[in-house]
C-alpha positions as CSV (number, residue, x, y, z in Angstrom):
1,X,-39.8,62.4,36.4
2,X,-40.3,58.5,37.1
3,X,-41.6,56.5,34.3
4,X,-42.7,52.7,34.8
5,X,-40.4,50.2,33.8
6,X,-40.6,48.2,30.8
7,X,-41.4,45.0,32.9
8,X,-44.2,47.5,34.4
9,X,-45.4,47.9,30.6
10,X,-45.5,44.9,29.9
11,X,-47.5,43.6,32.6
12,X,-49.9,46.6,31.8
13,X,-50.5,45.2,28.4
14,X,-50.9,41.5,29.8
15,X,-53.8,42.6,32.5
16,X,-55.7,44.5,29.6
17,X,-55.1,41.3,27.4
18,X,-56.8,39.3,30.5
19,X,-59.8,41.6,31.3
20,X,-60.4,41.9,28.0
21,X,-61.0,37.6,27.3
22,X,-63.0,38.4,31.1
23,X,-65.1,41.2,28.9
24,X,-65.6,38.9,26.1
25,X,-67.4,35.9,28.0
26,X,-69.2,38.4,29.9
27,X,-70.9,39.9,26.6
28,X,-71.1,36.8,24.8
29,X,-73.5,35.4,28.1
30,X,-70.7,33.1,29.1
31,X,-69.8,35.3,32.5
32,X,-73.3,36.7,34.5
33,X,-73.1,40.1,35.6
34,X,-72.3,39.0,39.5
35,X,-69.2,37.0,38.7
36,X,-68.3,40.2,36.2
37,X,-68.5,42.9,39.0
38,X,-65.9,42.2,40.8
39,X,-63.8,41.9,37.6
40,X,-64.8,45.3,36.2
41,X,-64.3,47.0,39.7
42,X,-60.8,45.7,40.3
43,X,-60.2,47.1,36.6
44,X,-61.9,50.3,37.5
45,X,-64.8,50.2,36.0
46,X,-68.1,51.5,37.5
47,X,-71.7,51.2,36.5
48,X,-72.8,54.3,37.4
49,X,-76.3,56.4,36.9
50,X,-76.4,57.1,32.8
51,X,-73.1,54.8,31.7
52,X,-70.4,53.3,32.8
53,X,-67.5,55.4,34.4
54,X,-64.2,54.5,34.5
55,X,-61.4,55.5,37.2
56,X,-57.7,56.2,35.7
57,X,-55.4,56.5,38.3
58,X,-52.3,59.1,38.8
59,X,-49.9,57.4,40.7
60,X,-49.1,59.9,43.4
61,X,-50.6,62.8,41.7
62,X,-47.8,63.0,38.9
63,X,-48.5,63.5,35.2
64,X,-46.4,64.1,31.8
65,X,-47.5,66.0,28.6
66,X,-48.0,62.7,26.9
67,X,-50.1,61.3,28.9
68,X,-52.3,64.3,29.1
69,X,-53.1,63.9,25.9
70,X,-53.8,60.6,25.9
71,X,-55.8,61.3,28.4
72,X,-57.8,63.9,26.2
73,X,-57.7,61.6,23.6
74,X,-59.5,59.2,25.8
75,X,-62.1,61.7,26.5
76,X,-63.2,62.5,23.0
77,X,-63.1,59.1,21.5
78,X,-64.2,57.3,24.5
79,X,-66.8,59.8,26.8
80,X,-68.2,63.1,25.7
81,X,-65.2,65.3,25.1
82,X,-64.2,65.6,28.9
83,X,-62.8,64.1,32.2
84,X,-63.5,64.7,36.0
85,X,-60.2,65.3,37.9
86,X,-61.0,63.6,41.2
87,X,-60.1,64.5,45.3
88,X,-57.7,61.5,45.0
89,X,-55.6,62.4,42.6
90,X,-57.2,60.3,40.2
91,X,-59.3,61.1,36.9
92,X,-62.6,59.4,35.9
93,X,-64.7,59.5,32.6
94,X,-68.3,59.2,32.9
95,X,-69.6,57.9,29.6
96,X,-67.3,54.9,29.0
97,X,-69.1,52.3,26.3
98,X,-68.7,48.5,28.1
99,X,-67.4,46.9,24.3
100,X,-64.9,49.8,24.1
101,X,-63.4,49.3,27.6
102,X,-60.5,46.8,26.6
103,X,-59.2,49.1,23.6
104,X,-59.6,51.9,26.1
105,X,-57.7,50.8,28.6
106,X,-54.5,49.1,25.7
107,X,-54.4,53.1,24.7
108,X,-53.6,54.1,28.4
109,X,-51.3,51.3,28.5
110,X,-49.1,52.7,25.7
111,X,-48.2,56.0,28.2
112,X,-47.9,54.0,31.2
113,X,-51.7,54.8,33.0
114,X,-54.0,51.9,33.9
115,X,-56.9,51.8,36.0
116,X,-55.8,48.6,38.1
117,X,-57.4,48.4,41.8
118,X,-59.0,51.8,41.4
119,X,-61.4,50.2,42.7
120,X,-62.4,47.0,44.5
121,X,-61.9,45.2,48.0
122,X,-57.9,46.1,47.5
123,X,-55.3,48.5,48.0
124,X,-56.0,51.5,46.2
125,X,-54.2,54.0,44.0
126,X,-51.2,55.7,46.8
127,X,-51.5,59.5,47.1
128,X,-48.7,61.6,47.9
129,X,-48.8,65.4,48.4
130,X,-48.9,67.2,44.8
131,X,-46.0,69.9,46.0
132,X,-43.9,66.7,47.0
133,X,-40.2,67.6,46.4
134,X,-40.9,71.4,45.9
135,X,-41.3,72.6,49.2
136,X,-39.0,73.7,51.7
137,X,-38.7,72.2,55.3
138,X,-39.7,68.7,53.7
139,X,-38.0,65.4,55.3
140,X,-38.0,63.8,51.7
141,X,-39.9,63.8,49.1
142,X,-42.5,61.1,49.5
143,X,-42.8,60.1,46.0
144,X,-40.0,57.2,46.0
145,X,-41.2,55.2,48.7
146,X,-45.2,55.9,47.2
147,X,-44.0,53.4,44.3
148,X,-41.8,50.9,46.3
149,X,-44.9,50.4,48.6
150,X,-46.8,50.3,45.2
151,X,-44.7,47.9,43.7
152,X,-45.1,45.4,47.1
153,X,-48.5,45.6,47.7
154,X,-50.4,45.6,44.6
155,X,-51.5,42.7,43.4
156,X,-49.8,41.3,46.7
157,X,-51.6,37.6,47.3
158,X,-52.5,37.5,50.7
159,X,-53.9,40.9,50.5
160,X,-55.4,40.5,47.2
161,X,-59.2,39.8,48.8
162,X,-59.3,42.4,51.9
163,X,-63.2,43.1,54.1
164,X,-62.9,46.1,52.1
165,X,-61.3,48.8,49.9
166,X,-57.8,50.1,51.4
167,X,-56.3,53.7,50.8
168,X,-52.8,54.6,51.3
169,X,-51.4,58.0,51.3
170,X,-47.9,59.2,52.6
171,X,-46.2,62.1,53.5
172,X,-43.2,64.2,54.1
173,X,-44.0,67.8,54.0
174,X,-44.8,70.2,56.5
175,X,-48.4,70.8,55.9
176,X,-50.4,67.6,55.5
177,X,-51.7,68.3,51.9
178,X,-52.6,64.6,52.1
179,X,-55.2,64.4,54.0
180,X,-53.2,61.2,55.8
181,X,-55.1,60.7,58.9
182,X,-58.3,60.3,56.9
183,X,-57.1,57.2,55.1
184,X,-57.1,53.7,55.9
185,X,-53.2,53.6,55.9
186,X,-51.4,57.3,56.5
187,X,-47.5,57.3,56.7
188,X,-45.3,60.6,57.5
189,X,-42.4,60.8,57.1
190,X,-40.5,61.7,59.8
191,X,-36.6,61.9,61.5
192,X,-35.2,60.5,65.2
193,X,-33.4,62.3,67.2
194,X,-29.8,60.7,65.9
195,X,-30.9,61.9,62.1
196,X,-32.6,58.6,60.9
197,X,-35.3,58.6,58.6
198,X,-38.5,56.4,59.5
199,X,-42.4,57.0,59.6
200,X,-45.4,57.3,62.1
201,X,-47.9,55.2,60.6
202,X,-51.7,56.0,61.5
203,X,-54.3,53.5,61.1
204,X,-58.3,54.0,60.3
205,X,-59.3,56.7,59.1
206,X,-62.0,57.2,56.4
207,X,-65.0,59.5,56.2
208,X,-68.2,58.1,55.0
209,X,-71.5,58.1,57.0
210,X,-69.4,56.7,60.3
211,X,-66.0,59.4,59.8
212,X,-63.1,58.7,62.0
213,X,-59.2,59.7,62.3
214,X,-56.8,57.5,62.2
215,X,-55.1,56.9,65.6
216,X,-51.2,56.6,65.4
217,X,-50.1,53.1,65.8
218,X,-46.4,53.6,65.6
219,X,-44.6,57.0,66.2
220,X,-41.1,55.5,64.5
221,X,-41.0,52.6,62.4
222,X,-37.5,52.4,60.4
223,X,-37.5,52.9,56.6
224,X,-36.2,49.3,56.0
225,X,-38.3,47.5,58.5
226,X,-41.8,49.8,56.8
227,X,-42.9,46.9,54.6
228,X,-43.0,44.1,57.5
229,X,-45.2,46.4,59.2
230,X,-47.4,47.3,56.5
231,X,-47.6,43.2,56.0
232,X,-48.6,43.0,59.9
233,X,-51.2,45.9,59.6
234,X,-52.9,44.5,56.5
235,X,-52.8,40.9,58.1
236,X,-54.5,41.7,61.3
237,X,-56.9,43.5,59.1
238,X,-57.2,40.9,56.9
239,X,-57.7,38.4,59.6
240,X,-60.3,40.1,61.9
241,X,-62.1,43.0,59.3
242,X,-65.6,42.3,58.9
243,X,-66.7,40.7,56.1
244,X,-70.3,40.2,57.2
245,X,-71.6,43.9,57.1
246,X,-71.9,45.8,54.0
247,X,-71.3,48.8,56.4
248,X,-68.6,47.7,58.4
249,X,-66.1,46.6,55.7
250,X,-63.2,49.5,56.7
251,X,-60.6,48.9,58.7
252,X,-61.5,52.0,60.9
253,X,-64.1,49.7,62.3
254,X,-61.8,47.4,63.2
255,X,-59.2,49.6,64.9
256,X,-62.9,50.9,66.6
257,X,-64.3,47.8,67.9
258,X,-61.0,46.5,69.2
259,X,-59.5,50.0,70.5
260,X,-56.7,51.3,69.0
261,X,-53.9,50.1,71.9
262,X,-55.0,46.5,71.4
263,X,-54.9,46.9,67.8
264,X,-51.5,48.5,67.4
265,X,-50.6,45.4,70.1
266,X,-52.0,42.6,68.2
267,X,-49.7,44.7,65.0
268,X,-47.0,44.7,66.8
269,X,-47.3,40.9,68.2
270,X,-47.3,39.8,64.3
271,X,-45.0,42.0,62.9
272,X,-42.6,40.6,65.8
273,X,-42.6,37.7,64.1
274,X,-41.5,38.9,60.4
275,X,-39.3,42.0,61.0
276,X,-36.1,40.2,60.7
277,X,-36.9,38.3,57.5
278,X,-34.7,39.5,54.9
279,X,-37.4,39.2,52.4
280,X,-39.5,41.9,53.8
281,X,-36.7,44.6,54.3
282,X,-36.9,47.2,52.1
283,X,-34.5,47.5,49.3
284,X,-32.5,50.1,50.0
285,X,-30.1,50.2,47.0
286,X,-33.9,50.1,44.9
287,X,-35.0,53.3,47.1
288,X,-31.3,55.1,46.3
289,X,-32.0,54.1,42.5
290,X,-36.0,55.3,42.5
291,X,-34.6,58.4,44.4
292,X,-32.5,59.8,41.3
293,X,-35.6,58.7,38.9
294,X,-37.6,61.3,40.8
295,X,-35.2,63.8,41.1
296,X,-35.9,67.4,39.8
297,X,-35.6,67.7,36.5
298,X,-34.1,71.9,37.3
299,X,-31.3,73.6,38.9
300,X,-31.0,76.6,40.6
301,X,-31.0,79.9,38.2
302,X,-28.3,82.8,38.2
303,X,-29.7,85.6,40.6
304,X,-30.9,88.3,38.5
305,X,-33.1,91.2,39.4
306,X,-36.4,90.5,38.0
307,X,-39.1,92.9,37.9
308,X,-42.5,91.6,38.0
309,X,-45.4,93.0,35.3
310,X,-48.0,95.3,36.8
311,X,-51.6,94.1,36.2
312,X,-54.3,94.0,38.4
313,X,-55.5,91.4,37.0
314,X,-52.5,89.0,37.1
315,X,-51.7,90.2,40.7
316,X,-54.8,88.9,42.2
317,X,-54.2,85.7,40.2
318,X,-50.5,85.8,41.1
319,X,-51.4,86.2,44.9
320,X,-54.0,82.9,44.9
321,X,-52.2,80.5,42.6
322,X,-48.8,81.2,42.4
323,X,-46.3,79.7,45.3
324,X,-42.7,79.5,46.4
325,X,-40.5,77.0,45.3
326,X,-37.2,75.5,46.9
327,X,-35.3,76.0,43.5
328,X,-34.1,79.5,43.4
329,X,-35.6,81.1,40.4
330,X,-38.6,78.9,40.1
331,X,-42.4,79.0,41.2
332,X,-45.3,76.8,41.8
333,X,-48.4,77.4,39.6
334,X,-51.8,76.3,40.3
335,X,-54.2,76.1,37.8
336,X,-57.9,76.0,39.1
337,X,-60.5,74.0,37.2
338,X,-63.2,75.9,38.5
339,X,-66.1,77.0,35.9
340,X,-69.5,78.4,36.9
341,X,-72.0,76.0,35.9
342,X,-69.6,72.9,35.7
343,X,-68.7,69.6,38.0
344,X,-65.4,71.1,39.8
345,X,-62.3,69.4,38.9
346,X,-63.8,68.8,35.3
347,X,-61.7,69.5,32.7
348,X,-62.5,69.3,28.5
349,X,-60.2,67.5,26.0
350,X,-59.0,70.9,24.2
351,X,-58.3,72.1,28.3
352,X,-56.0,69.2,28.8
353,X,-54.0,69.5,25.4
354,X,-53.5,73.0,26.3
355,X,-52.5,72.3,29.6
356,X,-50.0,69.8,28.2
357,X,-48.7,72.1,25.4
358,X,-48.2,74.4,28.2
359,X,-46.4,72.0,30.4
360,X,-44.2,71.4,27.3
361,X,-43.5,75.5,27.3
362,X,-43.1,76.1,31.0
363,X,-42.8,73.2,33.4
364,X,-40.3,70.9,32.2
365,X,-43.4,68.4,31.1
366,X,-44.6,67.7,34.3
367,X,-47.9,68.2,35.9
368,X,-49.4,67.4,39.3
369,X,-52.9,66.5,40.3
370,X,-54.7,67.9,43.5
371,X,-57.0,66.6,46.6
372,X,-58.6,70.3,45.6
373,X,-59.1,68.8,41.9
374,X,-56.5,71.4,40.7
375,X,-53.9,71.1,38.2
376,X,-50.2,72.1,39.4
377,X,-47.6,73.1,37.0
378,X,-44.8,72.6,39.5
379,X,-41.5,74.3,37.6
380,X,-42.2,77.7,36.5
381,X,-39.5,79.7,36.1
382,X,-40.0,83.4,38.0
383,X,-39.7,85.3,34.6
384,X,-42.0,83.0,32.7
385,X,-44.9,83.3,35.3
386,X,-46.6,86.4,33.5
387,X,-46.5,84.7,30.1
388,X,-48.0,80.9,31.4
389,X,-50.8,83.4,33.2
390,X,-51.4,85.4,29.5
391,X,-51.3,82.1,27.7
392,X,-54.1,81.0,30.7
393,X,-56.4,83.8,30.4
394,X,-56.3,83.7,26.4
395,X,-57.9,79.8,27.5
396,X,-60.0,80.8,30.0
397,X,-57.8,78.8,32.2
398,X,-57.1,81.8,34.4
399,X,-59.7,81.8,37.3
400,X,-58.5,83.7,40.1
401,X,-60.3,81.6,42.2
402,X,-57.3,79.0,44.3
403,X,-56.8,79.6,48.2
404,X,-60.8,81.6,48.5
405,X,-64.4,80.1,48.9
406,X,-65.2,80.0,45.3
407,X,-62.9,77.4,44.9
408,X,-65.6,74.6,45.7
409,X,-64.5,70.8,45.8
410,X,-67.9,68.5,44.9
411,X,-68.2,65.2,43.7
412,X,-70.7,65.0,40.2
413,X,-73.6,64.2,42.6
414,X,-77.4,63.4,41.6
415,X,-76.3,64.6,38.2
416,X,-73.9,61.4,37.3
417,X,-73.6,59.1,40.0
418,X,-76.6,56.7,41.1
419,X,-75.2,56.9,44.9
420,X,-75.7,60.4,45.3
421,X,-79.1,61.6,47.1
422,X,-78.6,65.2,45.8
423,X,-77.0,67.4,43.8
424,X,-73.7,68.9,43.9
425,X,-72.7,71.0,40.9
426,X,-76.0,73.2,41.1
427,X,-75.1,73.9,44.8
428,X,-71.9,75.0,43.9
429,X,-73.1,77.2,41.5
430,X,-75.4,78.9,43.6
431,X,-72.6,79.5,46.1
432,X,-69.9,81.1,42.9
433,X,-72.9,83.6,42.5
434,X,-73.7,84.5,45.6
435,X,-70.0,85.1,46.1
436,X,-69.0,86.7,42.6
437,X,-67.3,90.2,43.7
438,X,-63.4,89.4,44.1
439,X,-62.6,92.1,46.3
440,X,-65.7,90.5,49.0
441,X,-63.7,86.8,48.6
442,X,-60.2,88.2,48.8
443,X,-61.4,89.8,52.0
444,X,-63.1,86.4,53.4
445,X,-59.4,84.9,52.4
446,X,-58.3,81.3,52.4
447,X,-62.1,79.4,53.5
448,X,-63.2,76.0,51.7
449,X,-66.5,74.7,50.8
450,X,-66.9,71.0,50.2
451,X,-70.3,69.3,48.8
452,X,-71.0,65.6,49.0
453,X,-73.7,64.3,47.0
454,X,-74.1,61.4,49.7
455,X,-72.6,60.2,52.7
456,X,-69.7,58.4,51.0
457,X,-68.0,62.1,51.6
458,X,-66.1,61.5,48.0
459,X,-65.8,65.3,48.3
460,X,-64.5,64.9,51.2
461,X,-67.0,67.7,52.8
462,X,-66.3,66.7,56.9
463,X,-63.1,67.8,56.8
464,X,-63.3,71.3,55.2
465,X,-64.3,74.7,57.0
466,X,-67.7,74.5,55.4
467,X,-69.3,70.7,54.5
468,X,-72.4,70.0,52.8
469,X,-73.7,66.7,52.6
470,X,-76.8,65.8,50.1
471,X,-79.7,63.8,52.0
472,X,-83.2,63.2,51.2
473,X,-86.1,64.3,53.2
474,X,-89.6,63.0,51.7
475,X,-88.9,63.1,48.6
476,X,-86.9,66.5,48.5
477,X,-83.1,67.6,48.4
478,X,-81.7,68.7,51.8
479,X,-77.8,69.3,53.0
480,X,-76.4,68.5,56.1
481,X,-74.2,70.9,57.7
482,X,-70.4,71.0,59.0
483,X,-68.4,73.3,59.9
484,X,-64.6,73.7,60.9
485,X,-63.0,70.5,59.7
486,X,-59.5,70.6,58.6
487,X,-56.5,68.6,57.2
488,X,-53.6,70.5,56.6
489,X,-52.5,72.1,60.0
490,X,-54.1,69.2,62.5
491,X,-56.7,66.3,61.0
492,X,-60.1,67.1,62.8
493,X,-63.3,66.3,61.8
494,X,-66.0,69.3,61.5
495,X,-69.0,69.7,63.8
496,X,-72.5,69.0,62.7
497,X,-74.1,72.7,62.8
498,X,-77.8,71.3,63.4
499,X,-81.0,69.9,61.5
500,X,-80.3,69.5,57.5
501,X,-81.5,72.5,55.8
502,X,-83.3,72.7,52.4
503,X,-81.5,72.8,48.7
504,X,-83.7,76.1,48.8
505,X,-82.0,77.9,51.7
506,X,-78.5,76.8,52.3
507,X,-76.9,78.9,50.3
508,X,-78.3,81.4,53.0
509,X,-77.0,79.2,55.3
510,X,-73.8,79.1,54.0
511,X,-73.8,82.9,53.6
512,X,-74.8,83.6,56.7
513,X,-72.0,81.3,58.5
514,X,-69.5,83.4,56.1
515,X,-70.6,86.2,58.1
516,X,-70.5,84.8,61.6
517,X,-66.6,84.5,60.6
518,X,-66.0,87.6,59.3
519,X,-68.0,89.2,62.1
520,X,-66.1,87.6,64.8
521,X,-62.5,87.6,63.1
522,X,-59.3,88.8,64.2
523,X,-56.0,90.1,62.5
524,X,-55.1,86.8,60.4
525,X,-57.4,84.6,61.9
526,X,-58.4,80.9,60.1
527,X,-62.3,79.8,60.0
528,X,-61.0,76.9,62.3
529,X,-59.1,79.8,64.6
530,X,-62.6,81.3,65.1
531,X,-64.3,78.7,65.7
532,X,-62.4,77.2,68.6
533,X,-62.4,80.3,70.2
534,X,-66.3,81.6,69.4
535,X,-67.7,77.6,69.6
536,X,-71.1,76.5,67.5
537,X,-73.9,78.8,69.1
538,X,-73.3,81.8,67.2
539,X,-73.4,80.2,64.3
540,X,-76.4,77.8,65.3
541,X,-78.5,81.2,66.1
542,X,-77.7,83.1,62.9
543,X,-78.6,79.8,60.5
544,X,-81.7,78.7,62.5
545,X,-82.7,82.0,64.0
């Protein structure tokens, strides 16, 4: 597993030392709190509805034991005793104490985690897909070139001030766990016809009140010549991005307003000029070196005849959270966060020891972080599955409920943030009851329910088979309704069902859209499968009827 540099390190420890003389004249008077926003946001750190909440990133979703429990350690000396694993990979505490920040943020130095540019008008934290390297069928695992661009762009001086914020995710798997067409920047890997590696680079996408897919701007761009191009797309974006609406700060406006064939031309117009500098070709003997840092810390086991415990119990969590991996003799465990009455994707400071102590035990150290706000334990060896599962349920860390509708993504909503216009967590409580007989969500299968307290869409909710998005109507909560958006198979972003319905009634809604599905499904047949072969109406009539 990759671990920063020493020269990384140190420059950790050097930015804290700087924010922290920035934090210093800001308390003493000496810095006013519009000069300090910009400061704190480019250092993570948010003012949000009852404190201030700071944004840790994950660089590319990939965690070790130690820094897990610094993590925890974080959370009970610094916030109330837990985190919020976010749908970027990230993790964010909500009850951060502005004096504390600076000895905060040295602690997470000392394991390699900052919070740099989790936030701000810059390039954000890169995301990478959490079963990088474990899957079969994958051009290369995307992690590697997640940190080379890492290393180039951050901090990078002429992109160091862009219109607006700017997130990056790559890659090289089959199924786009990434989400890549969504994001400013999306890069997959892919391989020419004569066997070279290079990537198809898609520009604009976000969601937000205005959401948009990125439209491909290069179908093949060589693995050496990647960075020049990045440099071209950021410039033109940095050149021509509005700056003069609040609203209209993303690039995907840009790539709007202009179209994306004269955008990708004006790209490839600059990046003509710059592809042949040496400077801006990729290292290549760097990539080779950064490649064996992120090699696979297992080899393949004897085959041996392996009989698996019989427990109903375990089988159902088996079937939902357990998946292949490329190493013969290993598995993939995920490890939902889910809990009835709590913020999905929080988890307390005892969880996240426990989780580490287990990582320790069964998965070589390492843990991976989810767009589903899941934790992955990504090297479990077959015959050790039934013991990490016993060792889960003794914690209460065994919910069943990965791959079916009770496994709700939501932001924190009007509960935390100061954004939101509604709540989330109570919404995704109502739904976990309504839907609390196992045998009724195995038979709905694989369907996801996304809630958005506000139409920043930080849970994502336009791109999953069921999206909720809070609103207010005179004074009272109301949710917005989409259905049939989807990442992982194609990038498409779901249709708005009709007129917002009521916090009181759309868990109704929601239920009775489950049904439309079930009603109307064939052998093996996804929400999405459905819906492009039923349309809207029938699920119009039986919501509005």
């Amino acid at each position: 597993m990759y671990q920063y540099s020493p020269e990384d390190s140190e420059f950790l420890v050097e930015r804290v030392d700087q924010f922290e003389k920035q934090l210093n004249r800001h308390l003493s008077g000496d810095l006013d709190e519009a000069k300090f926003r910009s400061l704190r946001l480019r250092n993570g750190l948010y003012m949000e509805l009852h404190a201030h909440m700071l944004r840790v990133a994950i660089p590319y979703g990939t965690l070790n034991s130690i820094q897990l429990r610094a993590l925890a350690d974080v959370a009970d000396k610094y916030d109330r005793g837990f985190g919020h694993f976010t749908t970027r990979q990230n993790i964010q505490f909500n009850w951060i104490e502005l004096p504390e920040i600076a000895n905060l943020l040295r602690e997470l130095s000392s394991v390699g985690l900052h919070a740099i540019q989790t936030s701000g008008k810059a390039t954000r934290n890169i995301t990478a897909d959490p079963l990088s390297g474990l899957t079969e069928g994958e051009i290369e695992d995307a992690r590697p070139y997640c940190e080379l661009i890492r290393r180039w762009f951050n901090l990078h001086p002429e992109f160091s001030w862009l219109p607006g914020k700017f997130k990056i995710a790559i890659n090289g798997a089959k199924l786009d766990e990434t989400a890549l067409k969504i994001h400013d920047l999306g890069l997959r890997l892919v391989r020419s016809d004569e066997g070279e590696i290079g990537f198809s680079v898609f520009v604009g996408g976000g969601l937000g009140a205005a959401a948009m897919v990125g439209a491909e701007t290069a179908s093949f761009i060589p693995v050496e010549d990647i960075l020049s191009y990045l440099e071209s797309v950021m410039r033109i974006y940095n050149l021509k991005g509005r700056r003069d609406h609040q609203k209209r700060l993303r690039i995907k406006f840009l790539v709007r307003e202009l179209g994306a064939v004269e955008f990708s031309r004006l790209v490839y117009e600059d990046w003509l000029q710059t592809k042949d500098d040496p400077e801006l070709k990729l290292n290549l003997i760097e990539l080779e070196g950064l490649k064996k840092d992120f090699e696979l810390p297992i080899k393949p086991l004897p085959q041996a005849k392996f009989i698996d415990k019989v427990d109903f119990n375990y089988s159902i969590w088996k079937k939902n959270n357990v998946r292949s991996h490329k190493i013969s003799g290993y598995s993939i465990v995920n490890v939902s966060l889910t809990k009835l009455g709590a913020a999905p994707g929080d988890a307390s400071s005892e969880q996240m020891r426990i989780l580490a102590d287990l990582a320790d035990k069964y998965s070589e150290t390492e843990l991976r972080t989810t767009k589903r706000q899941t934790i992955v334990f990504p090297h479990v060896r077959k015959d050790q599955v039934f013991d990490l599962w016993q060792s889960l349920e003794k914690y209460e860390l065994a919910s069943p409920h990965q791959g079916t509708l009770a496994q709700i993504v939501a932001c924190p909503g009007g509960d935390y943030c100061d954004l939101a216009k509604a709540v989330s967590i109570p919404i995704a409580t109502r739904v976990q009851k309504r839907f609390d007989d196992m045998n009724k969500l195995l038979d709905i299968g694989d369907l996801n329910i996304n809630i958005s307290g506000c139409e920043n869409s930080c849970a994502h909710h336009h791109v999953a088979d069921i999206g909720l998005l809070g609103m207010q109507k005179n004074g009272e909560e109301y949710y917005q309704i989409t259905i049939a958006g989807e990442t992982l198979h194609e990038t498409i972003i779901g249709k708005k069902l009709g007129p917002s319905v009521s916090g009181e009634n759309v868990v109704d809604a929601v239920e009775e859209i489950v049904n439309v599905y079930l009603d109307n499904r064939e052998e093996e047949e996804r929400f999405t499968d459905v819906f492009k072969r039923i349309g809207i109406n029938p699920y119009k009539e039986k919501v509005y009827e």
